[in-house]
N, C-alpha and C positions, 0 to 999 in steps of 0.2 A: 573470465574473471575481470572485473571494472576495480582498476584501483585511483583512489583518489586522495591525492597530497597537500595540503597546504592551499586549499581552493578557495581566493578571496576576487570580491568582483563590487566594483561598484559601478551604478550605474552615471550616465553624465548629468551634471548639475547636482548629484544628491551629497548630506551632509557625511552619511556614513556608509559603509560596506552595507549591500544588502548581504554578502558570505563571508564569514569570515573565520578563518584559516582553517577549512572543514578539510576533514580526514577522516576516510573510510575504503572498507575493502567490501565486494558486494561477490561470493564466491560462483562458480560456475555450478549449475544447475540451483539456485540458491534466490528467492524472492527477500528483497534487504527492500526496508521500508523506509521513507524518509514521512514520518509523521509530526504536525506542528499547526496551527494556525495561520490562517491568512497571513501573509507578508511577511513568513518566519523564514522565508528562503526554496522554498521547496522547487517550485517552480523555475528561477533561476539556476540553481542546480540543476534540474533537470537538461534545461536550453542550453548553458555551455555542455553539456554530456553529448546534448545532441548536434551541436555544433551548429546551434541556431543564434546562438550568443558567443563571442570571442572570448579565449583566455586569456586575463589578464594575471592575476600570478598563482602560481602552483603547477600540477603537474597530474595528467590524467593518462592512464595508460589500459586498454583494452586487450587482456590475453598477453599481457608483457610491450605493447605497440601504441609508441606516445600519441595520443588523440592530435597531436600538434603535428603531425606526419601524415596522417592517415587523409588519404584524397579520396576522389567519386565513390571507390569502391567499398568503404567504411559503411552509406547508407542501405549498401547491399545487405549489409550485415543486423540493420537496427529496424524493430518496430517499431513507432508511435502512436499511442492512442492519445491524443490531446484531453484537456480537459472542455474547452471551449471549440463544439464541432467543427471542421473544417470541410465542407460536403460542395459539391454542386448540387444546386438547389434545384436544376432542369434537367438534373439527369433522374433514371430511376436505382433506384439501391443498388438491384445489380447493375445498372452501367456505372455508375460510380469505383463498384470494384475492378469493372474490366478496366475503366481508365485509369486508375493507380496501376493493376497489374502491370497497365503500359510503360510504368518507369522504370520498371525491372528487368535485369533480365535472368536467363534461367528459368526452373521448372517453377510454376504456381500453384496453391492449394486450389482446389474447387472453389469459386467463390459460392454457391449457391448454397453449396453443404456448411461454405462458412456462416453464410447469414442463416442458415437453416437453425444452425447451432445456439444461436444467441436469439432466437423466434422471430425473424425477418425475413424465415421463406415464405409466410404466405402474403407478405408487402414488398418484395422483392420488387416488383416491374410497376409500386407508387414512387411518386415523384419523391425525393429525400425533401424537398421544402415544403410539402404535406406531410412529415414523418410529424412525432411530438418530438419533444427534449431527451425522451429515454430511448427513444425507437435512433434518434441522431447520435447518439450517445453509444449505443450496440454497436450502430451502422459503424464507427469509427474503429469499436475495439474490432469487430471484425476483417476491417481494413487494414489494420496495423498486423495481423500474421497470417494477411494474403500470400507474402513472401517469404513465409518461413525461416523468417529471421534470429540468430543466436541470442540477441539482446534486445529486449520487451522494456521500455521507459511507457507505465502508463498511469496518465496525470488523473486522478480521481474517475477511474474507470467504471464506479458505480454511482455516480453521481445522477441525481434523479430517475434511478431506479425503485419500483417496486421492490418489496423486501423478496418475494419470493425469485424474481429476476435477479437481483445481486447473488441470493444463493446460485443458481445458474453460471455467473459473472464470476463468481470466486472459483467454482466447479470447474471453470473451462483455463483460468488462470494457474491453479493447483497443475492442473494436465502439461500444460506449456513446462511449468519448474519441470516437470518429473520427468519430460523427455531433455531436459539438459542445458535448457535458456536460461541464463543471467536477468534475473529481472528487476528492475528499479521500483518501486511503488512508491507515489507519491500523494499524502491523504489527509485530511483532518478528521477522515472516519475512524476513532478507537476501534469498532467490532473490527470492521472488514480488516484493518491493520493486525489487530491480533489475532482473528482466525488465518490470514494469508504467509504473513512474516515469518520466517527463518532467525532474520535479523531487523531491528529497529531501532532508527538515530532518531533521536528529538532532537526535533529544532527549535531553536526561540533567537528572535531576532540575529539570524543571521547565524547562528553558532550549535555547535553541535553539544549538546550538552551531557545528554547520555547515549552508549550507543550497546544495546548485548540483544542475546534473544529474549523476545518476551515473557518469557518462564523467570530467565535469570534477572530482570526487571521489576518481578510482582514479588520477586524470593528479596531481591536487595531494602526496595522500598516497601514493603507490605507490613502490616503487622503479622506476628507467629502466632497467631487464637485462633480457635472454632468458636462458633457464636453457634448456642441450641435455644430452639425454643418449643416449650413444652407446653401441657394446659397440669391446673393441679386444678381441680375444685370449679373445673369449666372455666377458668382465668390463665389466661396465654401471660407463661412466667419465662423472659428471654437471661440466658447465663453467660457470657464470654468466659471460655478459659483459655489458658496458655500453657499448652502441654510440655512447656521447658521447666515449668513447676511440677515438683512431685505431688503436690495436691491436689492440684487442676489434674494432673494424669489421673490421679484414684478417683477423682471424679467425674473425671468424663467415661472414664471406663464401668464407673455404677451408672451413670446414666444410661450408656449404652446398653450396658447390661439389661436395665430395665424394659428398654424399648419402648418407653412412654413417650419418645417428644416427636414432635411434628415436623420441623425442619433444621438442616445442620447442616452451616456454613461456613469452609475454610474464609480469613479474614487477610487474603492475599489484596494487594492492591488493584487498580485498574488501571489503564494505561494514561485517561485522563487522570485518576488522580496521583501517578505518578506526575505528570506533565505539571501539573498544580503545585506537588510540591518542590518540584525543581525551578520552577521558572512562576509562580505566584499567578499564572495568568494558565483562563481555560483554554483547550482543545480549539472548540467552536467559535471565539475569538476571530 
């Protein structure tokens, strides 16, 4: 469990908190999402978590154990996939993994079967500074649980991936949760946030503004309607109803009854456009 208290940090020279006074709890075996826009904080939260960044006020604590204690043996315990690769460019994929393994100590997963997993065994033994951006980008998340680490912090993990590689990337991320890892997600992807998340804090400049699981986020901010849409007379006729009305119930139920319409859409919100209507600014931003 990652609990976080009162987490504000500004940087030097700047006019205001890039964090301010963020509070949240990220529960064990449990993927909690920190989704928002460029420069909305994510990544500086991430960096004091990692202890790449000092704390300046509040208080972080890991399984009960202030982050502010915790010495060498803490990075035993942490993956990082960055969002901005961190590779040797002269090594090959897999020498890259044996030289991280080398910071470690204790038992290692396979690196081969690691990069196998994320499709970087058959580029294995090219140079990672001839990878592309999604091949560097793998090579990283695959690095990050060489170590078989309790706590995964990982900064936009599918970022210039193919779609059907992210599914892959979410697939092997899901597995990580479910043997029992704490994990941080940090994103301005709405899908990959609400297919991965347990839990999700929006951020906007610096502040947490909402924080539940995604379910309980499209239920708070969403409208209660089904939208159907039907053809009468070969003319596509779209309805909104609100089944909190008894009219809209007898009708959506003749509708259905009928089984004449073409498509029928709960009228839940999205996570961008809750982000939208919390904070008046996009995702993608």
């Amino acid at each position: 469990m990652i609990e976080i208290q009162n987490l504000t940090f500004t940087y030097a020279g700047a006019d205001s908190p890039a964090v301010r006074d963020v509070g949240a709890t990220a529960a064990t075996g449990t993927i909690f999402g920190l989704l928002g826009p460029s420069g909305a904080g994510k990544s500086t939260i991430q960096n004091i978590l990692i202890k790449l960044l000092p704390m300046q006020q509040g208080s972080v604590r890991f399984d009960g154990v202030e982050l502010a204690t915790q010495g060498r043996e803490f990075f035993q315990q942490v993956g990082v996939s960055f969002e901005h690769p961190n590779l040797f460019p002269k090594l090959t994929g897999l020498e890259n993994m044996h030289a991280f393994a080398g910071l470690y100590t204790g038992p290692m997963r396979d690196a081969a079967s690691l990069l196998d997993s994320v499709g970087l065994g058959a580029s294995k033994d090219k140079l990672a500074g001839d990878y592309s951006k999604g091949m560097k980008q793998r090579l990283v998340f695959a690095r990050s649980l060489l170590h078989d680490p309790r706590f995964l912090f990982l900064d936009e993990p599918t970022s210039g991936l193919d779609p059907a590689t992210v599914e892959i990337i979410i697939e092997l991320i899901r597995a990580e949760r479910d043997k029992g890892k704490t994990i941080i997600l940090t994103t301005h992807d709405m899908r990959v946030a609400d297919a991965l998340c347990d839990v999700i804090g929006l951020l906007h400049d610096g502040k947490l503004v909402a924080c539940d699981s995604p379910r309980e986020l499209k239920l708070a901010h969403g409208q209660h309607a089904v939208k159907l849409e039907r053809r009468e007379n070969g003319k596509l006729i779209a309805e909104t109803l609100f089944p909190e009305s008894e009219t809209d119930r007898a009708r959506l139920a003749a509708l259905c009854g009928a089984a004449d319409f073409e498509t029928m859409h709960s009228q839940e919100a999205t996570l961008a456009d809750i982000f939208i209507k919390l904070t008046g600014q996009g995702l993608a931003a």
